[in-house]
C-alpha positions as CSV (number, residue, x, y, z in Angstrom):
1,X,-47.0,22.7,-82.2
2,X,-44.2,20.6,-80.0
3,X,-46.0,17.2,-80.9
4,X,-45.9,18.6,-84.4
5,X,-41.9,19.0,-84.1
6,X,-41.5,15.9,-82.0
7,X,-43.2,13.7,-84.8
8,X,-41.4,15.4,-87.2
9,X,-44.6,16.1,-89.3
10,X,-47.0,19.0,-90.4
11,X,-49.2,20.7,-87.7
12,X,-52.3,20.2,-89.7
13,X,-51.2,16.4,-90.0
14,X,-50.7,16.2,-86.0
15,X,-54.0,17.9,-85.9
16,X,-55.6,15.2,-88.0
17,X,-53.9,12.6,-85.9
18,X,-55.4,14.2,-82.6
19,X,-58.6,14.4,-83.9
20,X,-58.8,11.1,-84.7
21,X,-57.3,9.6,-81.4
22,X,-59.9,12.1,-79.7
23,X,-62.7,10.6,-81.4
24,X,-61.8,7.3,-81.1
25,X,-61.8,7.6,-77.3
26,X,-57.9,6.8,-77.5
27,X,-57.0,10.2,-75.7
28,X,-58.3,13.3,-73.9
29,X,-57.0,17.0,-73.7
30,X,-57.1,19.3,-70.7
31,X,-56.3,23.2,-70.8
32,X,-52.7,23.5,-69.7
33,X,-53.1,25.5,-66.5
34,X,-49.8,27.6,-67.3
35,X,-50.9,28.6,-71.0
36,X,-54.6,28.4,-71.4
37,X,-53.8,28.7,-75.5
38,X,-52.0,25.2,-75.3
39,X,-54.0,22.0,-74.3
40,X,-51.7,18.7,-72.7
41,X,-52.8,14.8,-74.2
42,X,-53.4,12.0,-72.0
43,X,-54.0,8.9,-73.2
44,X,-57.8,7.0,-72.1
45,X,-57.9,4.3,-70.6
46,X,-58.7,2.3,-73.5
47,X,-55.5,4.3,-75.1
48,X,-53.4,2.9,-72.2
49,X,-54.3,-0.6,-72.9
50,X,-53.8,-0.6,-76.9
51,X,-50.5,1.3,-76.2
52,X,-49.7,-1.7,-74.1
53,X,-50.7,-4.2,-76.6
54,X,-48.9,-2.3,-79.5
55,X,-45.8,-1.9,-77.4
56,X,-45.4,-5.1,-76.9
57,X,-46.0,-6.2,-79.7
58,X,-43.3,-3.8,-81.5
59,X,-40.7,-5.0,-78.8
60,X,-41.4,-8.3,-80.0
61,X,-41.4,-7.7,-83.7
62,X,-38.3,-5.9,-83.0
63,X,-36.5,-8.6,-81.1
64,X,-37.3,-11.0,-83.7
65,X,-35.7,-9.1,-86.5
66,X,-32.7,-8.1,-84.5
67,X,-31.9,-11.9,-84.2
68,X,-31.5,-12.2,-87.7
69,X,-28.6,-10.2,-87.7
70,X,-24.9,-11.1,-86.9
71,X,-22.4,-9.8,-84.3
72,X,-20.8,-7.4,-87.1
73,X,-24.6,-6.6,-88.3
74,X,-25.5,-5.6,-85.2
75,X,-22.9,-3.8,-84.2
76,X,-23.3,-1.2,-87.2
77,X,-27.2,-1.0,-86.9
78,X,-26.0,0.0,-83.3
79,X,-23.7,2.2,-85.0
80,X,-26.1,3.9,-87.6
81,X,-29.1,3.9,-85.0
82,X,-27.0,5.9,-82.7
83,X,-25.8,8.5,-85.2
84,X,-29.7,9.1,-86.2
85,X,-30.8,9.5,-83.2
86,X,-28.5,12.0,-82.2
87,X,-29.4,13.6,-85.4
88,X,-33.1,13.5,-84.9
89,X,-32.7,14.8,-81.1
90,X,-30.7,17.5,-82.1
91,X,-33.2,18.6,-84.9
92,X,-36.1,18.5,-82.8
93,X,-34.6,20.5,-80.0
94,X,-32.9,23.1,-81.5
């Protein structure tokens, strides 16, 4: 239920999403020893190495398209990333 709120998506579509990572060997679940209802994700390590991969990836993807912009550009995607992330943080823990 709290990756459900953090991804900002449907429990049953998290649930999917786990399943899927589990199956693929991406990521394992142990019983959280506080609540034995709740289980806590760790990613494999084959899911530590595609994270890797992925990540950097993204951070260059990222960079790239960030280039493209102009000082004024980037100062209001600075601006309007800012302003949704705040929003999205204080939506998710509220």
């Amino acid at each position: 239920m709290d990756l459900s709120e953090k991804l900002l998506c449907t429990k049953g579509n998290t649930s999917r999403i786990i399943q899927g990572m589990l199956n693929d060997d991406l990521i394992y679940r142990l019983e959280n020893p506080e609540d034995r209802r709740s289980f806590q994700l760790y990613l494999s390590k084959q899911g530590e190495q595609i994270y890797k991969e992925v990540s950097l990836e993204y951070k260059e993807y990222v960079k790239e398209m960030l280039s493209k912009l102009n000082e004024d550009q980037l100062e209001v995607f600075t601006k309007i990333s800012s302003s949704i992330e705040k929003e999205l943080s204080s939506a998710v823990y509220s």
